[in-house]
LUMPA-922462 format. One line per 2 residues: number of its first residue (from 1); their letters; for each residue z negated, x negated, y of C-alpha. Coordinates in Angstrom, 2 decimals. Each point is the difference from the previous one (the first is absolute). Example, Ala and Ser with C-alpha at 12.3 -4.5 7.8 and 13.67 -1.06 7.14 Angstrom:
BEGIN
1> AS> -7.80/-12.30/-4.50 ~ 0.66/-1.37/3.44;
# end
This chain:
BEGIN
1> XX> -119.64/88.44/-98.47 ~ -2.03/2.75/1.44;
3> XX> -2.36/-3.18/2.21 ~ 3.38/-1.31/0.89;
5> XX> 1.04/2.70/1.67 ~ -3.30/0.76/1.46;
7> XX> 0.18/-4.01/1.33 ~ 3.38/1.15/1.50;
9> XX> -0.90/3.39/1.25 ~ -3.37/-1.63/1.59;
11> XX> 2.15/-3.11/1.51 ~ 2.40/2.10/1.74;
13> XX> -2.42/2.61/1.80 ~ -1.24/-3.12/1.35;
15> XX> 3.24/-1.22/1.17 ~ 0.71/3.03/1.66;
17> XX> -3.59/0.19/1.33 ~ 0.39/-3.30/1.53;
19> XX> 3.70/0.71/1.36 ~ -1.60/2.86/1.83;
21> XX> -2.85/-1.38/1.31 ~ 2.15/-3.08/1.68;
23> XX> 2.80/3.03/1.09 ~ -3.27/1.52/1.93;
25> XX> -0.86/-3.54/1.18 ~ 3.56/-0.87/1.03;
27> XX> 0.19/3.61/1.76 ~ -3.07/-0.93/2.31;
29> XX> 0.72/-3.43/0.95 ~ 3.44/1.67/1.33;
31> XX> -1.60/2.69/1.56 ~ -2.57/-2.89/1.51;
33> XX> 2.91/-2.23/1.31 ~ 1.63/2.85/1.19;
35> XX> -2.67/1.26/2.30 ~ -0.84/-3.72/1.10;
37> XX> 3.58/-0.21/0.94 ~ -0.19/3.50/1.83;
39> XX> -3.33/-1.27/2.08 ~ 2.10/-3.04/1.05;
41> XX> 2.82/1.88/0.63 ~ -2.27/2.01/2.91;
43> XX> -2.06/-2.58/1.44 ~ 3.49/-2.63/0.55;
45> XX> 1.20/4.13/1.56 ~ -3.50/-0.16/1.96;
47> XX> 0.49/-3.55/1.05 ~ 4.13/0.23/1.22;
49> XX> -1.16/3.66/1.83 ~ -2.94/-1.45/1.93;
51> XX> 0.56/-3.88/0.66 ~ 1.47/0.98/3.53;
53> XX> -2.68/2.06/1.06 ~ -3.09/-1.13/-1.68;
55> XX> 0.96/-3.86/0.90 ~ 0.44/-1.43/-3.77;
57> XX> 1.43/0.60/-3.35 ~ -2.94/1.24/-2.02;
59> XX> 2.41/-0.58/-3.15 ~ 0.88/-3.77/0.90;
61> XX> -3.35/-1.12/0.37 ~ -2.78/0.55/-2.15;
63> XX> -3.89/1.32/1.30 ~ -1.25/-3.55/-0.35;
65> XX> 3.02/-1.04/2.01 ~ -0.38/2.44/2.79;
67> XX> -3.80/-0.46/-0.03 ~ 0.12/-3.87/0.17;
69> XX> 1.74/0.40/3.73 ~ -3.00/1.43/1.24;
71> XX> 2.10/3.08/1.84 ~ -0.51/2.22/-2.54;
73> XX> -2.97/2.71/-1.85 ~ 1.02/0.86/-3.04;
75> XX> -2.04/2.86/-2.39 ~ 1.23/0.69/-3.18;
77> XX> -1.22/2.13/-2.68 ~ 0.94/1.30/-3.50;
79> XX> 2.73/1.69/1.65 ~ 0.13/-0.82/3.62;
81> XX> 0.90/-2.42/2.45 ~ -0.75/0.17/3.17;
83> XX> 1.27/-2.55/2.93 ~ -0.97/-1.22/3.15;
85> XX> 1.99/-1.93/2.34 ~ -2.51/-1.54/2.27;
87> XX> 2.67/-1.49/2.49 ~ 1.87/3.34/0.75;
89> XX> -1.94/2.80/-0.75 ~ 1.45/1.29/-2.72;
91> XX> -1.44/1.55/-3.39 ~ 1.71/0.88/-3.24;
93> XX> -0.84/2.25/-2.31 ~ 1.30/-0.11/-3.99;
95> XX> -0.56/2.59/-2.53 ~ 0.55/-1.86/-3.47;
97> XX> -0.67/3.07/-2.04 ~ 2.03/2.85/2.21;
99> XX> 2.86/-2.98/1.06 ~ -0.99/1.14/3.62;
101> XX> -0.50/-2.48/3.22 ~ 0.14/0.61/3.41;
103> XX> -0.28/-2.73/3.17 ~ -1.53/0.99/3.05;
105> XX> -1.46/-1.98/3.34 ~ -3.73/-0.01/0.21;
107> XX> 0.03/1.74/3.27 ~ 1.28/3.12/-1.37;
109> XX> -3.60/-0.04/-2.07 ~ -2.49/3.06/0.92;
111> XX> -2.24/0.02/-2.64 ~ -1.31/-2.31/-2.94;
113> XX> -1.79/2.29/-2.45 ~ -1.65/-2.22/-3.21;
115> XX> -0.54/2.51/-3.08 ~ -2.10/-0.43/-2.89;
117> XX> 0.74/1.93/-3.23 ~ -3.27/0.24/-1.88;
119> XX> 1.28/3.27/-1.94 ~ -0.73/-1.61/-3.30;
121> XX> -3.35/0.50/-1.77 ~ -1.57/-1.92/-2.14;
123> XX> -2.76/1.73/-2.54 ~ -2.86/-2.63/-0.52;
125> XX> -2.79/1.21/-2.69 ~ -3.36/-2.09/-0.35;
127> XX> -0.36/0.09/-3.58 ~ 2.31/1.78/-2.71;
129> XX> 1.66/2.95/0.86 ~ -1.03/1.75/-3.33;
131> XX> -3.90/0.16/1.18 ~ 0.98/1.26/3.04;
133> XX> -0.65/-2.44/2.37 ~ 0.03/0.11/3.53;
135> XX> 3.41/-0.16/1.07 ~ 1.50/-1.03/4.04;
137> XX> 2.94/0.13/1.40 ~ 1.20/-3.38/1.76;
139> XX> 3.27/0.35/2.69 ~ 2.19/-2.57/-0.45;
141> XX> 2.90/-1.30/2.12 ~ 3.77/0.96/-0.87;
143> XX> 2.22/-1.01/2.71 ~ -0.28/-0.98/3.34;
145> XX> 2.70/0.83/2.33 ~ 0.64/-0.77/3.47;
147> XX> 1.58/2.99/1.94 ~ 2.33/-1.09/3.40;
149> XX> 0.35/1.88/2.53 ~ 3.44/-0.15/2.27;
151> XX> 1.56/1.13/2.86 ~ 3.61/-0.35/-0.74;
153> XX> 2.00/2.06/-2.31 ~ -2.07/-0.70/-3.14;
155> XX> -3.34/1.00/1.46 ~ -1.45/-0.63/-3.49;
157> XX> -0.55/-2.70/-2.52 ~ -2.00/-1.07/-2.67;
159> XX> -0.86/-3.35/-2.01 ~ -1.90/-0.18/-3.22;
161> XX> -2.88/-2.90/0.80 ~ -1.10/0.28/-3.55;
163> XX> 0.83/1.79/-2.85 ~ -1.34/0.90/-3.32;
165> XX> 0.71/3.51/-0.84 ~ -0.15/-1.53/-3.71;
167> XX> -3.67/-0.84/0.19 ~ -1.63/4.08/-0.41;
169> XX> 1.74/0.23/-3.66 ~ -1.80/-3.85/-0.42;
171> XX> -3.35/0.72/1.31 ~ -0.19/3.68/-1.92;
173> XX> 1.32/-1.95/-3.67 ~ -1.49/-3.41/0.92;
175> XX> -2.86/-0.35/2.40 ~ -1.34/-3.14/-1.12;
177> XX> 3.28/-1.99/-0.42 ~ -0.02/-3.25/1.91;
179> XX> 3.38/0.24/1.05 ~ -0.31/3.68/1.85;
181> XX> -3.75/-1.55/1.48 ~ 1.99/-3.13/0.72;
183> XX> 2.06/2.51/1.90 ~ -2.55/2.13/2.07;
185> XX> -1.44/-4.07/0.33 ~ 3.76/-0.46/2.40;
187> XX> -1.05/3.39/2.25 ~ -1.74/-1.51/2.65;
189> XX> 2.26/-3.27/0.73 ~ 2.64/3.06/-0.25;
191> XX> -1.23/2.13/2.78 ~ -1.02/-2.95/2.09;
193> XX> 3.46/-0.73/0.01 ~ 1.19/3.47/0.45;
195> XX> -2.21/-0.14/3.59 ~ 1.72/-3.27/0.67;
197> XX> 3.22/1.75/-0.40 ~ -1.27/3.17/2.44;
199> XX> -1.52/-2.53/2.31 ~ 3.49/-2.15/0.26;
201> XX> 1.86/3.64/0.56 ~ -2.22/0.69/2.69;
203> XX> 0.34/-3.43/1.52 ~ 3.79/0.42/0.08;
205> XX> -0.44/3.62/1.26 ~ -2.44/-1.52/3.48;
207> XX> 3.28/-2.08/0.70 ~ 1.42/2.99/1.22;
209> XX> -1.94/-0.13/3.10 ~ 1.34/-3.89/0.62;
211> XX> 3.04/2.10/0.82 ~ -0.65/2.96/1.41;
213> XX> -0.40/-0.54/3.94 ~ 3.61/-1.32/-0.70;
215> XX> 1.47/3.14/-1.25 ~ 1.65/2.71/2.44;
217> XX> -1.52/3.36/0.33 ~ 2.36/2.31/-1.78;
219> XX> -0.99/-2.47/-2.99 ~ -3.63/0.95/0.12;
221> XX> 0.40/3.68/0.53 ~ 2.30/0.19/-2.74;
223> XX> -2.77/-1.86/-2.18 ~ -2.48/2.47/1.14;
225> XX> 2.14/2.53/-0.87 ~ 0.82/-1.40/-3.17;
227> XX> -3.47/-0.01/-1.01 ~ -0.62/3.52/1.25;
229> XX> 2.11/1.31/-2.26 ~ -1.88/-1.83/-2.56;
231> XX> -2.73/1.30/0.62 ~ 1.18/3.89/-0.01;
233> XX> 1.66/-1.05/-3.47 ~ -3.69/-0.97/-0.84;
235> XX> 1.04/-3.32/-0.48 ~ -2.54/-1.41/2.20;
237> XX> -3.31/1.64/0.53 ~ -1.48/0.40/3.79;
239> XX> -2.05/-3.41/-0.43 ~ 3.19/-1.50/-1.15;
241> XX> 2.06/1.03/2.47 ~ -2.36/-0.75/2.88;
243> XX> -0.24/-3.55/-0.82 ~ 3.78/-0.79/-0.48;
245> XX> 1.05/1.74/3.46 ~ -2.93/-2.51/1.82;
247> XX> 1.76/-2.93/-1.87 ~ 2.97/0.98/1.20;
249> XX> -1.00/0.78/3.20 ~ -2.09/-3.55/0.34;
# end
């Protein structure tokens, strides 16, 4: 009697067990289908907001769709997207993670500023720690962002290149894993295309001067003055400053 009941006790723990590990299961493939829905919910709201201005639906057509026309640059990162419509001008911005986006011309570009994060440190010892072994300390890349300089009413935006705020924890637990060196392995294709990225910016930003002995005078001095105040906001250093009002002026 008494291993009966133990058999009984024993089978239902593991029934409940089991009815509580597929509740936890059930409860995060909702959650997942919920968010998925939520980031489709924004970028078809990203696509509808911005298909008149930008020039296409970026939710109707897919990056290998837009890319296969040949009119458009497209960067996109862990959670970024960044557009370039080569036939008008015009860039767009998404923020996956913060549900952010904003679509601008690339004439109101001032500044392309590339950043590399290399905050995280990773602690490399020669032989075992315990005989007190020479230790370094190696930088390693984080992020890269790419910071965009306007002069309209959002003088300032920003779009994650690379990111992999994940990897310090990895490298300080795991140094020699092959899938966080298999990572650091993807850092310089990822920063040569973060330059690509500035360089295309900064190509749509020159097109301003296609333009510019075509616009009226109160339009430049209210550019200039426009990126005055910029500059007393400390927006835009001197250097900075300088060089937009001769592109402008050109």
């Amino acid at each position: 009697m008494g291993i009966f009941l133990t058999i009984v006790v024993v089978a239902l723990l593991i029934f409940i067990y089991k009815g509580r590990v597929n509740k936890v299961k059930q409860n995060k493939e909702a959650k997942f289908e919920e968010e998925v829905q939520e980031y489709e919910r924004f970028i078809n709201e990203v696509g509808e907001k911005t298909e008149a201005i930008f020039g296409t639906s970026i939710s109707k057509n897919s990056i290998n769709e837009l890319r296969k026309t040949g009119s458009f640059e497209i960067f996109h990162s862990s959670n970024s997207r960044l557009y370039i419509n080569k036939k008008n001008n015009m860039v767009l911005v998404i923020d996956e993670m913060k549900k952010d986006y904003y679509c601008f011309s690339g004439q109101d570009i001032v500044n392309v500023e590339l950043i590399e994060n290399k905050e995280s440190m990773h602690i490399d010892s020669t032989s075992p720690m315990s005989n007190r072994s020479a230790v370094s300390s190696i930088s390693l890349p984080v992020d890269i962002k790419i910071n965009i300089t306007l002069n309209n009413e959002r003088a300032f935006i920003s779009f994650t290149a690379w990111d992999n705020k994940g990897l310090n924890y990895q490298l300080r637990s795991y140094p020699n894993n092959p899938f966080v060196k298999a990572i650091l392995d993807e850092y310089p294709d990822q920063l040569n295309t973060a330059l690509s990225a500035k360089a295309m910016l900064l190509n749509e930003s020159g097109k301003q001067a296609i333009h510019s002995n075509n616009r009226p005078n109160s339009t430049l001095s209210d550019e200039i003055s426009n990126l005055k105040k910029m500059k007393d906001e400390g927006i835009l250093s001197e250097e900075e400053f300088n060089q937009a009002k001769s592109k402008i002026l050109a």
